[in-house]
Z-matrix of the N, CA and C atoms (Angstrom, degrees):
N
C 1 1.442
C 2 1.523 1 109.51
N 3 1.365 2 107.43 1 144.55
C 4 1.753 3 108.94 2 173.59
C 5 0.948 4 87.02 3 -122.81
N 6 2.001 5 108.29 4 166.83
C 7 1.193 6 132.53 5 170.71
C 8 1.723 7 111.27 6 -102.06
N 9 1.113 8 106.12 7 -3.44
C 10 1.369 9 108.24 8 -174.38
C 11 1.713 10 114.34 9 -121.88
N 12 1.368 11 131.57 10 92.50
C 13 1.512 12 112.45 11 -162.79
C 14 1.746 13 102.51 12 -36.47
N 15 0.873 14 103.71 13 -77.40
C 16 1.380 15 114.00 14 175.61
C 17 1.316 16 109.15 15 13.89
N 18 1.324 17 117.49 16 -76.22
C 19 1.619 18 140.17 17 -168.30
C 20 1.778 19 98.87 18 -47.50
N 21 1.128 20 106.05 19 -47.06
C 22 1.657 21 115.22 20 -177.86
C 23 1.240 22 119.40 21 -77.41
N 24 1.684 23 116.35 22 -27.30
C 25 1.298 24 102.21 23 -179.35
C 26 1.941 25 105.07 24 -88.08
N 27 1.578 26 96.96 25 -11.95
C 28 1.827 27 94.55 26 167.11
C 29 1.316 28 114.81 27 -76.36
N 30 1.383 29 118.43 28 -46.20
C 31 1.862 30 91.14 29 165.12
C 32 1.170 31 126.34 30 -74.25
N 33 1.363 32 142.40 31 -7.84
C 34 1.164 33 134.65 32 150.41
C 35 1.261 34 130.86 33 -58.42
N 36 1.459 35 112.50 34 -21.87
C 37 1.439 36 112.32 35 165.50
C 38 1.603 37 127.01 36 -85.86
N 39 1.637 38 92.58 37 -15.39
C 40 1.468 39 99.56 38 -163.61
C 41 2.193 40 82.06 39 -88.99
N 42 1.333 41 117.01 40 -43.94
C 43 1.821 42 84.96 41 -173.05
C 44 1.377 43 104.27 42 -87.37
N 45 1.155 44 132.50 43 17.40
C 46 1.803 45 132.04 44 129.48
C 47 1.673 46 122.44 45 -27.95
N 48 1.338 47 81.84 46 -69.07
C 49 1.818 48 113.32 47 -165.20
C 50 1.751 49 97.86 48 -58.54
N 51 1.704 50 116.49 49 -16.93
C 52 1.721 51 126.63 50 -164.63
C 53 1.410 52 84.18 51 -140.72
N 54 1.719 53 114.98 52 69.95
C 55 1.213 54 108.15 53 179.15
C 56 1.398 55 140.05 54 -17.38
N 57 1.359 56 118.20 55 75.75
C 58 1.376 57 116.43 56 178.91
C 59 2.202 58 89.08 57 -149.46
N 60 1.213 59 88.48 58 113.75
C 61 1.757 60 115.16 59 176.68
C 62 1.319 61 113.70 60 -52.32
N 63 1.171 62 147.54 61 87.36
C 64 1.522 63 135.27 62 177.09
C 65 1.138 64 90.89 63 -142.09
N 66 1.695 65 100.70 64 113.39
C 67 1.735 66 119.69 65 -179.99
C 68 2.043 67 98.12 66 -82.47
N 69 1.509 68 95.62 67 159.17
C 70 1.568 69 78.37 68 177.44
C 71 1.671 70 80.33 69 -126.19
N 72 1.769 71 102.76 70 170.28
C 73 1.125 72 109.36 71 -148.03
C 74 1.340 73 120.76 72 -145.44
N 75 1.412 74 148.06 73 87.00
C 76 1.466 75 147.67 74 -111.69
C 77 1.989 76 87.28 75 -82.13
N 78 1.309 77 124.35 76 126.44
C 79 1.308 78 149.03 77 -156.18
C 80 2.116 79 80.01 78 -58.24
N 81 1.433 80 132.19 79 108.87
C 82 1.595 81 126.33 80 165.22
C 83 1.369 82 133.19 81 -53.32
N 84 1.452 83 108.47 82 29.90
C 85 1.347 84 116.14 83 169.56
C 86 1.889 85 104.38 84 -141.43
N 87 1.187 86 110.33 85 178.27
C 88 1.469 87 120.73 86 -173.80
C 89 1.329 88 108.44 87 -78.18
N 90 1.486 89 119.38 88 76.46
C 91 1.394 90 124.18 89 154.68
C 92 1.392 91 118.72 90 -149.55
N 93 1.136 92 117.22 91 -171.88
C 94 1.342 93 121.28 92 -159.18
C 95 1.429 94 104.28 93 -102.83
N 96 1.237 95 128.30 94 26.92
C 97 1.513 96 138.41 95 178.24
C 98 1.615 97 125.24 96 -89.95
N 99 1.141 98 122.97 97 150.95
C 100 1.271 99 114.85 98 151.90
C 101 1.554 100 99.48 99 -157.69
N 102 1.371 101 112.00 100 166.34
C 103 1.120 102 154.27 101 -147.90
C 104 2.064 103 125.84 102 -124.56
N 105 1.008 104 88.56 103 121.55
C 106 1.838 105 84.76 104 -175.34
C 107 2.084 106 94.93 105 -91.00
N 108 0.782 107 132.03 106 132.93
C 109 1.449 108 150.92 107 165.91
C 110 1.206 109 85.40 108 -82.35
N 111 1.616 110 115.02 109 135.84
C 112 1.461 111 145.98 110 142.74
C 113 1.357 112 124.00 111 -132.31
N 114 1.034 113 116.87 112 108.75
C 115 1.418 114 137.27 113 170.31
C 116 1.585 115 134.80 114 -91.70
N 117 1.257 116 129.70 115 121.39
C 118 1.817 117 116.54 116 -145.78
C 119 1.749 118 81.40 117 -134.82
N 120 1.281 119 114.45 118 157.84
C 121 1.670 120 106.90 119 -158.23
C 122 1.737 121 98.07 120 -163.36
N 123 1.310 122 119.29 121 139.76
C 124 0.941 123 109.51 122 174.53
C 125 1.495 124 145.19 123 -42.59
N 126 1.395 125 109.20 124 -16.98
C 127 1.481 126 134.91 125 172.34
C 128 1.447 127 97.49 126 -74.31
N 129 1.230 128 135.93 127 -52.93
C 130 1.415 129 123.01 128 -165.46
C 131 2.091 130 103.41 129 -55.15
N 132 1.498 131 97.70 130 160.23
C 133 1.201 132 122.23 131 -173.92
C 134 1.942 133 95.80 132 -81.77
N 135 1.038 134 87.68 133 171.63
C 136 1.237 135 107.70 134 161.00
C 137 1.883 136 121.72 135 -81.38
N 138 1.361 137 97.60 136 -52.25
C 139 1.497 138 101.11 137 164.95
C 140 1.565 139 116.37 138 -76.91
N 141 1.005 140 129.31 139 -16.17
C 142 1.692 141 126.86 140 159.60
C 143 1.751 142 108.07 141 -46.03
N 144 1.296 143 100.23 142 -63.38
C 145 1.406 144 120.09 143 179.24
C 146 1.082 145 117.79 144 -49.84
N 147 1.325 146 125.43 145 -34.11
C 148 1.391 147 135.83 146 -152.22
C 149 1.762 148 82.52 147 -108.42
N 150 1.036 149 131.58 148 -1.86
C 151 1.636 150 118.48 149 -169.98
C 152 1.690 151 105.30 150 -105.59
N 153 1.439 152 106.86 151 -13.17
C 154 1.670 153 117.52 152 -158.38
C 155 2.143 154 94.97 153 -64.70
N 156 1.855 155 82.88 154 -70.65
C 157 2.299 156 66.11 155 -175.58
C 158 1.768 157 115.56 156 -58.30
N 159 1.431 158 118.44 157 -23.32
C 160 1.774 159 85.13 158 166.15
C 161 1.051 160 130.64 159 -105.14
N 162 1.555 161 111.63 160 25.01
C 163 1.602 162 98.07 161 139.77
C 164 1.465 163 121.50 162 -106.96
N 165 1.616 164 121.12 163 5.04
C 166 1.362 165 127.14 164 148.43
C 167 1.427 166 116.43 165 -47.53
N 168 1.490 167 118.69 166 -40.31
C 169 1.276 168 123.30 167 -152.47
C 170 1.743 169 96.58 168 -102.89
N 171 1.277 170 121.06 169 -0.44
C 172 1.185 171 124.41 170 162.87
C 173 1.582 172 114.99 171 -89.44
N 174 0.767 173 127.82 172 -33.61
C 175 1.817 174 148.64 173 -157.42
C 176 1.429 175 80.35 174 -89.28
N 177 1.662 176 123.89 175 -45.20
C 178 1.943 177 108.62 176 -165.27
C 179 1.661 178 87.86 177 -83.83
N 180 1.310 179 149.14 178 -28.40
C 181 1.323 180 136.19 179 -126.71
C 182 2.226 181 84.44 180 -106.76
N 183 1.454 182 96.00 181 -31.49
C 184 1.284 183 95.70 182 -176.77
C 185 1.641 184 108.64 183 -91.73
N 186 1.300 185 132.02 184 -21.88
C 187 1.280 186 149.07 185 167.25
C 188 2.037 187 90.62 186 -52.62
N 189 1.388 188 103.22 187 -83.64
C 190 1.676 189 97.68 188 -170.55
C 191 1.361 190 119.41 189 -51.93
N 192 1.361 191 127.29 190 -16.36
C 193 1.322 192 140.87 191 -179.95
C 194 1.351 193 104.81 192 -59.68
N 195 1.330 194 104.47 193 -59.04
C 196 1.859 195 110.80 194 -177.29
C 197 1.508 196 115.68 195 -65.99
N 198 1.241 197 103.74 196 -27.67
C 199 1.710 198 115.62 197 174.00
C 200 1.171 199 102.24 198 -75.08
N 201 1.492 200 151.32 199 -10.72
C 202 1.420 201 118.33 200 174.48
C 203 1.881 202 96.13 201 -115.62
């Protein structure tokens, strides 16, 4: 969950940009949240799957980068 859409629609663009689709999605009740959707499907690979946390862990390493 983010507190900022913002924040969600940047990782959604960033595992776009590393083809992998995760729409983000304003939280369906009255708060200030939103949400990245991930969906994993029998079509995906094994190495697709296996690629999702390091490019999570790129998106946070470049996320804190800009923060300091």
């Amino acid at each position: 969950m983010f507190n900022k859409p913002q924040d969600a629609a940047d990782l959604s663009g960033f595992l776009k940009e590393n083809q992998m689709i995760a729409p983000f999605v304003n939280y369906p009740v009255k708060t200030a949240k939103s949400i990245i959707r991930l969906t994993a499907s029998a079509a995906h690979t094994d190495q697709q799957i296996d690629q999702l946390p390091a490019i999570l862990e790129i998106w946070k390493k470049t996320r804190l980068e800009k923060m300091q």
